[in-house]
C-alpha positions as CSV (number, residue, x, y, z in Angstrom):
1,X,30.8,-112.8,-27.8
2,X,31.5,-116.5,-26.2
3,X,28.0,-118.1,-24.1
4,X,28.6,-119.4,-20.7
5,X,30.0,-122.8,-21.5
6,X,33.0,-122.0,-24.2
7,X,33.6,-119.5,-21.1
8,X,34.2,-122.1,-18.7
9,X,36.1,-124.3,-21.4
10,X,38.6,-121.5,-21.8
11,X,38.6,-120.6,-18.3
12,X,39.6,-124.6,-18.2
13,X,42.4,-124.3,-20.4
14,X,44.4,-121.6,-18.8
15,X,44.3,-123.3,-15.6
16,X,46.9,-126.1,-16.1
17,X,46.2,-127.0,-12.1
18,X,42.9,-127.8,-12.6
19,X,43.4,-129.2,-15.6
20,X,45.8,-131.5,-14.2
21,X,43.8,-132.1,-11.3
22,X,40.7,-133.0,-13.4
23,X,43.2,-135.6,-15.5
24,X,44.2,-137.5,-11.9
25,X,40.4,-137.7,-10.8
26,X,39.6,-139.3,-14.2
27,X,42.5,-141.9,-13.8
28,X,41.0,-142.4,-10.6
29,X,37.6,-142.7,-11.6
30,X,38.5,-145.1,-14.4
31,X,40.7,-147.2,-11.9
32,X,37.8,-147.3,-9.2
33,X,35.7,-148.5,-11.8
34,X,38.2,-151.4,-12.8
35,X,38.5,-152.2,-9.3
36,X,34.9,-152.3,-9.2
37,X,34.4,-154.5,-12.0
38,X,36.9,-157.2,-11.0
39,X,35.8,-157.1,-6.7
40,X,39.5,-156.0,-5.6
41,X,39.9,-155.3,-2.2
42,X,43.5,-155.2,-1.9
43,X,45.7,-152.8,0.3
44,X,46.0,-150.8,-2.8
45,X,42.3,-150.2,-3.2
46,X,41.9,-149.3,0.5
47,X,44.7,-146.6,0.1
48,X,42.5,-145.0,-2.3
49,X,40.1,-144.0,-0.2
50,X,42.2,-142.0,2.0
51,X,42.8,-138.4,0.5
52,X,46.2,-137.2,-0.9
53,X,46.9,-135.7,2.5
54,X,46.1,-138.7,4.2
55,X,44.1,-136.8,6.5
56,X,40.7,-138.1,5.9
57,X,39.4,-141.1,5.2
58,X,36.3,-142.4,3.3
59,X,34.0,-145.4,3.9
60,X,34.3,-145.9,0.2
61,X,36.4,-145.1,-2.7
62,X,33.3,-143.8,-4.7
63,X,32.5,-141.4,-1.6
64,X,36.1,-139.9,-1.7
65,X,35.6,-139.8,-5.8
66,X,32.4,-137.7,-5.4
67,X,33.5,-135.4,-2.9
68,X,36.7,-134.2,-4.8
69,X,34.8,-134.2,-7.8
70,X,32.6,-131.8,-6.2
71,X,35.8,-129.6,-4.7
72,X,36.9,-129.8,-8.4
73,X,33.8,-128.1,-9.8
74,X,33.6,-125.7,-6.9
75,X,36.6,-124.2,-7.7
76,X,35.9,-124.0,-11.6
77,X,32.6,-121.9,-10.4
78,X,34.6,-119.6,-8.5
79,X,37.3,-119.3,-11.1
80,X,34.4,-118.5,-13.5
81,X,32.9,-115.9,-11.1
82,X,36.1,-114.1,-10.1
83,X,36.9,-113.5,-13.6
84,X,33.4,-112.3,-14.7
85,X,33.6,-110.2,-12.1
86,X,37.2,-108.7,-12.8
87,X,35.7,-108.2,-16.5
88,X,33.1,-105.7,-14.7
89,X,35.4,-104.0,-12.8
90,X,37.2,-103.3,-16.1
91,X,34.6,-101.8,-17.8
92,X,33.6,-99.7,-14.9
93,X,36.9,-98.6,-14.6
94,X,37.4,-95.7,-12.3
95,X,34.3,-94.5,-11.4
96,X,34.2,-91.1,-13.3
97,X,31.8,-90.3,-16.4
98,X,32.9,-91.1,-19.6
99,X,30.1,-89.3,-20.8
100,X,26.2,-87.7,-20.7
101,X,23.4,-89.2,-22.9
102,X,19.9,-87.9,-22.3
103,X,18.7,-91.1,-22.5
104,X,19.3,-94.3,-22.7
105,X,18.3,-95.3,-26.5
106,X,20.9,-92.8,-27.4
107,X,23.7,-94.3,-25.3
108,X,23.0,-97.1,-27.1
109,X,23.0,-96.1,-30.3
110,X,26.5,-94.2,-29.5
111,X,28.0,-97.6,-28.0
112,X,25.8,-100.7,-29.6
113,X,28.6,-103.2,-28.6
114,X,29.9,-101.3,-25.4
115,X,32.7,-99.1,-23.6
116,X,34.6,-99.0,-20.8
117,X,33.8,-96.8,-18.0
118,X,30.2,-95.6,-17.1
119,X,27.9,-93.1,-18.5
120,X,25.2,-91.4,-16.9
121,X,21.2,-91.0,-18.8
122,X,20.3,-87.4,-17.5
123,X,16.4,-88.6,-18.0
124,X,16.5,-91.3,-14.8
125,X,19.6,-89.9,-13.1
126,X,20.8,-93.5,-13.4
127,X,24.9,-94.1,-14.4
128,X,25.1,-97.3,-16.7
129,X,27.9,-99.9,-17.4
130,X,29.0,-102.2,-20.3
131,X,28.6,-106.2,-18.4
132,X,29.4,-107.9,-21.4
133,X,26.4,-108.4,-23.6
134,X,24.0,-104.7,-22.6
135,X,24.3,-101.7,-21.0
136,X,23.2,-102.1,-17.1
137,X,21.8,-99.4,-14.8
138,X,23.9,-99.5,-11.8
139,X,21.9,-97.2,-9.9
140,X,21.5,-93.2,-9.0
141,X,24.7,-91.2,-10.3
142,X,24.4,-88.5,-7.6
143,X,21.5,-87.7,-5.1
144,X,20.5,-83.7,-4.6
145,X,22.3,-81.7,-2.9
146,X,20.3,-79.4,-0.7
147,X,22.3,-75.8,-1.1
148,X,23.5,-74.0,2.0
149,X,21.2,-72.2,3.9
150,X,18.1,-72.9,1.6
151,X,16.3,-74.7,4.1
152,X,13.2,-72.3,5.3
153,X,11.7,-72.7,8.3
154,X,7.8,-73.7,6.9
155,X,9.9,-77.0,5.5
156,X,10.8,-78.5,8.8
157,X,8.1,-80.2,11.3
158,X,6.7,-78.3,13.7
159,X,8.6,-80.3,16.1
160,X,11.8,-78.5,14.6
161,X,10.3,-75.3,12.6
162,X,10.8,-72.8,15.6
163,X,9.6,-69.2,15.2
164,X,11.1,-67.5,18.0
165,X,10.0,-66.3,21.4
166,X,7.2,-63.6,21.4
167,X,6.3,-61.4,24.4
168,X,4.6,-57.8,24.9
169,X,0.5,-57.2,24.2
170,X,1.9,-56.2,20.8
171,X,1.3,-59.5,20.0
172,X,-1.5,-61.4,19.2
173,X,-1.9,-65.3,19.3
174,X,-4.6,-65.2,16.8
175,X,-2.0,-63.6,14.2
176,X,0.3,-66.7,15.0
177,X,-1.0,-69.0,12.1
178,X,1.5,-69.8,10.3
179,X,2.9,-73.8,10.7
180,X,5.7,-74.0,13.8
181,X,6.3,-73.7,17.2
182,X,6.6,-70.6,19.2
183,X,7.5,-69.5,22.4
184,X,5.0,-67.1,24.0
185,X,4.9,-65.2,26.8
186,X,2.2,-64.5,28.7
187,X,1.9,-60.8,27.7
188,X,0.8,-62.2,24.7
189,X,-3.0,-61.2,24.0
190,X,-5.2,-64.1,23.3
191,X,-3.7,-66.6,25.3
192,X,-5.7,-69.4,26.9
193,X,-6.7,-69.1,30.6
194,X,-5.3,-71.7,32.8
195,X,-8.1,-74.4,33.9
196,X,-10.2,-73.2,30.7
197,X,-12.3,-70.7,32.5
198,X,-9.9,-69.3,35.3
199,X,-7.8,-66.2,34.9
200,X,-4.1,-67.0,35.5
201,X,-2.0,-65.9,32.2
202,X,0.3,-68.4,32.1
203,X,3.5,-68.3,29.4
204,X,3.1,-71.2,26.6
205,X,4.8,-73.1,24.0
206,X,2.6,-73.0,20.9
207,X,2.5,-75.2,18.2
208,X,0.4,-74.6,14.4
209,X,-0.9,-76.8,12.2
210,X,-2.2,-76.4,9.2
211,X,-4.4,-78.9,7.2
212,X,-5.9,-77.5,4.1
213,X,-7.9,-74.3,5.3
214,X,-8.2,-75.3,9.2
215,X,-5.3,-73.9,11.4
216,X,-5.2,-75.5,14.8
217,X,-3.3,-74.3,17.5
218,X,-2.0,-76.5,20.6
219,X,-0.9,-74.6,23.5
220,X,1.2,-76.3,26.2
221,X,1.3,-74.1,29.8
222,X,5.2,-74.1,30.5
223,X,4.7,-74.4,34.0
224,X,2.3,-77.1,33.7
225,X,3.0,-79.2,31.1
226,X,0.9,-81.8,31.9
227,X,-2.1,-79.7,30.3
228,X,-2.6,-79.1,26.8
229,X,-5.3,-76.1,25.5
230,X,-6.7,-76.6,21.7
231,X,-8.1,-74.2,19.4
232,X,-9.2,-74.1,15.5
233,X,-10.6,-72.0,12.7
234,X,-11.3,-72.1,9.4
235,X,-8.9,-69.8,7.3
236,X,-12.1,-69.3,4.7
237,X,-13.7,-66.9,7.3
238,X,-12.0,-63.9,8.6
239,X,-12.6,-62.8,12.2
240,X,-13.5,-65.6,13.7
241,X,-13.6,-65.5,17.2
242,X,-11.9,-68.8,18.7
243,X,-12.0,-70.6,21.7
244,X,-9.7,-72.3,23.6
245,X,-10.3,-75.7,24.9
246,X,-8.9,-78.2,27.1
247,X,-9.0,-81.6,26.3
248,X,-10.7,-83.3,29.4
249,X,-13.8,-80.8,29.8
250,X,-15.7,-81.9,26.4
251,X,-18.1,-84.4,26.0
252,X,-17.4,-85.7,22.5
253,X,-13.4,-85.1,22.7
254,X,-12.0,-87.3,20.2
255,X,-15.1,-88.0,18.4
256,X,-15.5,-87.2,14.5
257,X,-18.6,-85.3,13.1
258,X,-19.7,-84.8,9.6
259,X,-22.0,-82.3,8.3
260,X,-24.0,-83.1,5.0
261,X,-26.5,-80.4,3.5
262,X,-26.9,-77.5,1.6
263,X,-25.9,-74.2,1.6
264,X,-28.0,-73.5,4.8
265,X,-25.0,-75.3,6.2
266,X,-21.9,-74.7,3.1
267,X,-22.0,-71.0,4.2
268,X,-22.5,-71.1,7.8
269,X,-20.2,-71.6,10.6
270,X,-21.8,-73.7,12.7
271,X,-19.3,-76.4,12.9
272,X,-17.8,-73.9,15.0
273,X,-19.9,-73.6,17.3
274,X,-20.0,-77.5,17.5
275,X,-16.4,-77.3,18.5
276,X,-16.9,-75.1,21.0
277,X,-19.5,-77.0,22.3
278,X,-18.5,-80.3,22.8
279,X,-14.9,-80.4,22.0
280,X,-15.5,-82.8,18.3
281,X,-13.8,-82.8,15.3
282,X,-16.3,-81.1,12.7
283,X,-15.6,-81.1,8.9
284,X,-18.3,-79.6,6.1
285,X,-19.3,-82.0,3.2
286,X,-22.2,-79.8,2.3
287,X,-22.9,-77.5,-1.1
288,X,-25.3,-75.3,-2.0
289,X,-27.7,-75.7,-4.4
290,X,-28.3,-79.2,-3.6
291,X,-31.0,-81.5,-2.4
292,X,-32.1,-84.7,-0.9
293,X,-33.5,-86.4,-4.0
294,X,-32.7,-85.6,-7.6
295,X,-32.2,-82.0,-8.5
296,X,-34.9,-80.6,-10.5
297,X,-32.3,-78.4,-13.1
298,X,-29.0,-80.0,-13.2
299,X,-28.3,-83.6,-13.7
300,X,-24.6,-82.8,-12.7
301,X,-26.3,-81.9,-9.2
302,X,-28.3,-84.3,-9.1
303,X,-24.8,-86.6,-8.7
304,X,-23.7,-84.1,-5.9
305,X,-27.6,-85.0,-4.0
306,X,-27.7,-87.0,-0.6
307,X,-28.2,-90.7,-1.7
308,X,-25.6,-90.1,-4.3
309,X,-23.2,-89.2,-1.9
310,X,-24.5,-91.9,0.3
311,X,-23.6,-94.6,-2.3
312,X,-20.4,-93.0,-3.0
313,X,-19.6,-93.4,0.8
314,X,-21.1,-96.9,1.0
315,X,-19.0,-97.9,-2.1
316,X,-15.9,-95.7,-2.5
317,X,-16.7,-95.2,-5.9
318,X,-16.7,-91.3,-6.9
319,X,-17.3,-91.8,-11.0
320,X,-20.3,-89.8,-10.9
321,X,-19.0,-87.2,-8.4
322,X,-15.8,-86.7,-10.4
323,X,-18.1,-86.6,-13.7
324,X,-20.3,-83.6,-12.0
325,X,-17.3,-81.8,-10.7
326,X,-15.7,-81.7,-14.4
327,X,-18.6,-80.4,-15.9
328,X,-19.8,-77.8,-13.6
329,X,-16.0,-76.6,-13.9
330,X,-16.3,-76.9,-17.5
331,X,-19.7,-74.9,-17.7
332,X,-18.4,-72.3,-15.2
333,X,-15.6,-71.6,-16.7
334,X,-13.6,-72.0,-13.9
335,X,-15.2,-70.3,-11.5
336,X,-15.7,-73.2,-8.9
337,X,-14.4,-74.4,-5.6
338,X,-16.2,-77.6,-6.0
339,X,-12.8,-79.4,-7.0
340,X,-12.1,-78.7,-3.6
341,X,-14.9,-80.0,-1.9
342,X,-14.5,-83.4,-4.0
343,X,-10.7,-83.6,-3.1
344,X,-12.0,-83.2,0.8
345,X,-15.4,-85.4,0.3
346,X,-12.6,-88.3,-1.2
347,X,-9.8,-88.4,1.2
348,X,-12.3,-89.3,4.2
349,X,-12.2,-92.3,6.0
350,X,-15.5,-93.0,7.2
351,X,-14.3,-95.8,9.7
352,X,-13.4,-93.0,11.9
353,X,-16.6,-90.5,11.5
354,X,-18.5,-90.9,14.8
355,X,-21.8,-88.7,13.9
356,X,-23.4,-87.1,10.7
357,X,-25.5,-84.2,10.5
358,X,-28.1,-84.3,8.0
359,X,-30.0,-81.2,6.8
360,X,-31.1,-81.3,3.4
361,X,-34.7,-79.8,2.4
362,X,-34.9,-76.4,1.5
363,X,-34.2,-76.7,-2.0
364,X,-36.5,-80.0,-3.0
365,X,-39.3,-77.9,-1.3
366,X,-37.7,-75.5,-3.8
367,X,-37.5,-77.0,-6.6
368,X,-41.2,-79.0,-6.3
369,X,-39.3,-82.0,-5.6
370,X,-42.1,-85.0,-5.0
371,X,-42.0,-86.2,-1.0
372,X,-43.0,-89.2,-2.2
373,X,-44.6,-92.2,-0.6
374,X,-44.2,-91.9,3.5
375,X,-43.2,-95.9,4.3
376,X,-39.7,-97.6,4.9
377,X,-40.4,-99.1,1.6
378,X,-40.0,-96.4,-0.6
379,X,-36.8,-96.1,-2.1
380,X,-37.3,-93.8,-5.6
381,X,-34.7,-91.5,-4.9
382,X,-37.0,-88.9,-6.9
383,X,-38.8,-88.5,-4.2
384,X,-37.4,-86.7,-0.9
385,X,-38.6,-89.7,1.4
386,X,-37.1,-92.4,-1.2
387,X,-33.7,-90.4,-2.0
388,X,-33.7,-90.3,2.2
389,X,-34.4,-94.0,2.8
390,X,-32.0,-95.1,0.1
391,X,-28.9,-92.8,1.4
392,X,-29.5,-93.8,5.2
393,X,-29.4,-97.3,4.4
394,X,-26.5,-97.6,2.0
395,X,-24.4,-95.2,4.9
396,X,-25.2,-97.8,7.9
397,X,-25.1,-101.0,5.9
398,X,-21.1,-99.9,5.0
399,X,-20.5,-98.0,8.4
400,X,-22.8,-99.1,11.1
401,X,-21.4,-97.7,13.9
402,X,-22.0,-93.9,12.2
403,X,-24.6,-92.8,14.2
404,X,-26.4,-90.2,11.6
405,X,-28.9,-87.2,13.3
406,X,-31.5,-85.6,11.2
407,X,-32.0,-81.9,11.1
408,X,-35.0,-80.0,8.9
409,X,-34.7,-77.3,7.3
410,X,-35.3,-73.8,8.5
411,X,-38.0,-71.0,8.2
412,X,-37.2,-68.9,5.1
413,X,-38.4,-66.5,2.7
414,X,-37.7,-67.7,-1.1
415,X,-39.5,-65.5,-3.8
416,X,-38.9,-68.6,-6.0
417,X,-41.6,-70.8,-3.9
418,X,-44.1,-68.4,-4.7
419,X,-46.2,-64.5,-4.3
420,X,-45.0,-63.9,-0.8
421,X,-42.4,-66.1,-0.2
422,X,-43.4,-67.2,3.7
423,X,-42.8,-70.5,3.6
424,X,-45.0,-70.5,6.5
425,X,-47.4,-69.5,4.0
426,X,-46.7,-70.0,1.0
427,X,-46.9,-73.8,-0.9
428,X,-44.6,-74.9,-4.1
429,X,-45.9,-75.4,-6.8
430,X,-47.4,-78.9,-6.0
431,X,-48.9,-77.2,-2.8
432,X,-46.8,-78.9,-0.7
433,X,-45.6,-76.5,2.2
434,X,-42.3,-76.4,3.9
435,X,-43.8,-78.1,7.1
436,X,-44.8,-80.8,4.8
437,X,-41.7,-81.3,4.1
438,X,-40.5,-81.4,7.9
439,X,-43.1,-83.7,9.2
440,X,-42.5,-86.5,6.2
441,X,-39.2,-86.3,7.5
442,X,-40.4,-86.6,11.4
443,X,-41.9,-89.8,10.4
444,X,-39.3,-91.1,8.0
445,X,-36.1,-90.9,11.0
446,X,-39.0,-92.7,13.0
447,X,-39.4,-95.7,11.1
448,X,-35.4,-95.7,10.2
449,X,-35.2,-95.5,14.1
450,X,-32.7,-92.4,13.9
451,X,-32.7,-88.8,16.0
452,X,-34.6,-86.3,14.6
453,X,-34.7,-82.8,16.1
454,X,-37.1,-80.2,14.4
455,X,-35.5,-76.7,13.8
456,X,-38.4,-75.4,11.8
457,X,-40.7,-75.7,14.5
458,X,-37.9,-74.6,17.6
459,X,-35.0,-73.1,16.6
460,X,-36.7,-69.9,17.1
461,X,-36.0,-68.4,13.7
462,X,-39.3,-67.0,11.8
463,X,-40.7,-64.3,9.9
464,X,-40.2,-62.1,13.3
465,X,-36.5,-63.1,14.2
466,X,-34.7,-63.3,10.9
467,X,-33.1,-60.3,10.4
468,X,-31.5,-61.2,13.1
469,X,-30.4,-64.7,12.1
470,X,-30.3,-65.2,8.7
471,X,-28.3,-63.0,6.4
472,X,-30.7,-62.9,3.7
473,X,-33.6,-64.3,5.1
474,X,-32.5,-68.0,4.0
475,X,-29.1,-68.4,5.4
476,X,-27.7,-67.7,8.7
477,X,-25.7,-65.0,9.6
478,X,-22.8,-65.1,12.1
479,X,-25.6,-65.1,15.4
480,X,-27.7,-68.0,13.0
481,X,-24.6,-70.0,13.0
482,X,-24.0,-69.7,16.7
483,X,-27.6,-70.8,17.3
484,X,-27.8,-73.3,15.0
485,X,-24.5,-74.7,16.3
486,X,-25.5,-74.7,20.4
487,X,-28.7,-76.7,19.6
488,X,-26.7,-78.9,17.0
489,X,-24.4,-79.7,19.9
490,X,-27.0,-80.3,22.2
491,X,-29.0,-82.8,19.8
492,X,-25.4,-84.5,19.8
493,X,-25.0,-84.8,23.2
494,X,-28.4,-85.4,24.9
């Protein structure tokens, strides 16, 4: 195989023009030169500057030398080109497959010194081509074709993915969950009211969205299509009740809050509530099982505590909560959501979170968790005040405009804290008592300068009210989640 420059010399020699052209410029060049040498400026020398059309003339001969030298080797480059180019071409040939190679090592091993025509590698989808010296991707051989009519409707947008027009009180609008737009009719039960609270059923076009297990649905009055009516659940409880809202009569529209806790708030359905309330985008972080400080039986939990999630916020670095998450899997067998949790608890972007909810408590009271030295200064995050110091700070420093709202624990009855269980009565087993626990905290969001709201004390749950609110006289029930939802909403907007 000949390198570039015997190329051009053979490129050279077939071209007699150019050859002959290149033998005249060096005549030239070698007469200019004489004339040079000996300072002639006869009529002859001054014909030499004017080209062989005697269409343009030169101030010197050396200028008219050096730009047809130039032409010269212009036209050797494009020779050059062209015929590379033809040479490609030729080993394309026309476009169809010589043959299939699953990849490319064996296409080369079938063809080491090349082929006309191209092949196609079945492992990238690419066809290839012989350029002279290796064989070349020249791109995709053939994009897929989409089949006809295999296109469902749950693939397009919901701007295109239309469900059909649905009229009669044999439908309901909280069976219309899956992701589309629909055409409704105001027969249709469930329907929002016109002006939120008013009583005109009015038809709608209704749109679903899905995003992981919330469903939201947007409906749009078709006789007033300047209003828009919003509504969401969470597909992980059945029979929720929903309520529709309109956009301009809620306080915290547009605004993002974030609860953080246990499973006082994991299994309730309080966020809910808070959407009902004031109109604001509510999302769970919150497990059970796990506590402000370090977690007295699981050093996987103790990664899944408050100021571990804090400085996993603050940071962006999840090691330790991907570490916890593998193991508890590992040790459960399985037989864990908590993969979806981290998944959620990752793909957060805190710049846009507006308000967190803290309510952590329960379990460290549980689990004889130290409270720890009462002072801004204490950050041992094995102690309930530390673990809360340290997490506050590392969220704010990172997100300052969060503004983060501090929720104790509730009243609860826990054989594990103790004979009786009270824990209006009963001390763990370093006598501290649940209230203990609630007033550290009272004077810990003082000196961090942060809301505090006391549900212990006022939410109006205790050993005479809790079969009413709590579902097993810890965690609250659908009427404990309503409750503790209004007076979260009202701690947000006061």
């Amino acid at each position: 195989m000949t390198n570039g420059s015997d190329k051009m010399a053979e490129l050279i020699n077939r071209d007699d023009s150019l050859n002959t052209g290149r033998v005249k410029l060096n005549n030239a060049i070698k007469a200019f030169n004489e004339t040079v040498v000996e300072g002639d400026s006869s009529v002859e020398a001054a014909q030499a500057r004017v080209n062989a059309d005697n269409t343009v003339t030169y101030d010197t001969l050396k200028d008219r030398l050096d730009a047809e030298h130039t032409e010269v080797n212009a036209q050797l480059e494009q020779k050059a080109n062209q015929d590379y180019v033809d040479t490609q071409l030729s080993n394309i040939s026309d476009g169809s497959p010589k043959g299939v190679y699953s990849n490319l090592t064996d296409l080369q091993n079938a063809h080491p010194t090349g082929a006309t025509g191209i092949y196609v590698v079945t492992l990238d989808g690419k066809w290839y081509y012989w350029n002279g010296s290796q064989w070349t991707a020249g791109g995709t051989y053939q994009g897929t074709v989409i089949a006809d009519k295999t296109i469902a409707a749950n693939m397009l947008k919901s701007d295109f993915n239309y469900r059909g027009f649905f009229f009669g009180d044999t439908y309901d609008a909280n069976n219309l969950l899956e992701e589309g737009r629909y055409y409704v009719a105001s027969t249709v039960l469930n329907l929002p009211k016109r002006n939120y609270f008013g009583t005109e059923a009015v038809s709608v076009i209704l749109e679903v969205e899905r995003y992981n297990t919330r469903i939201v649905q947007k409906a749009r009055p078709i006789n007033y299509p300047n209003e828009v009516y919003y509504r969401y659940t969470d597909s992980t409880f059945a029979g929720v009740k929903w309520v529709w809202l309109q956009r301009e009569n809620q306080p915290l529209w547009g605004k993002k809050v974030i609860l953080m806790g246990d499973s006082l708030t994991a299994q309730g359905k309080q966020h809910l509530t808070i959407w009902e309330k004031t109109g604001a985008e509510v999302d769970r972080i919150a497990i059970g099982g796990t506590t402000m400080s370090n977690h007295g039986n699981s050093a996987d939990y103790s990664k899944l505590s408050f100021y571990s999630l804090a400085n996993a916020i603050s940071t962006g670095d999840f090691t330790e909560q991907d570490t916890a998450v593998a193991n508890i899997f590992s040790s459960s067998g399985g037989a864990t959501d908590l993969n979806v949790w981290l998944t959620k608890f990752k793909a957060i972007d805190w710049n846009t979170v507006d308000y967190i909810i803290l309510r952590y408590g329960t379990n460290d009271h549980a689990m004889d968790n130290p409270i720890g030295l009462i002072d801004r200064t204490n950050f041992d995050t094995s102690t309930y005040v530390g673990a809360f110091n340290q997490g506050v700070k590392d969220i704010l420093e990172a997100y300052p405009h969060i503004r983060i709202f501090v929720a104790t624990p509730l009243w609860r009855y826990s054989s594990n804290i103790g004979a009786g269980g009270d824990s209006d009565v009963t001390p763990n087993n370093n006598g501290d008592y649940m209230v203990d626990f609630v007033d550290a905290l009272e004077t810990a969001s003082g000196f961090n300068h942060l809301p505090y709201h006391d549900y212990y004390r006022h939410s109006g749950i205790n050993s005479y009210t809790n079969t009413h609110y709590l579902s097993d006289q810890t965690h609250p029930n659908d009427a404990g989640s309503k409750l503790i939802g209004t007076i979260d909403s009202y701690f947000l907007i006061r």
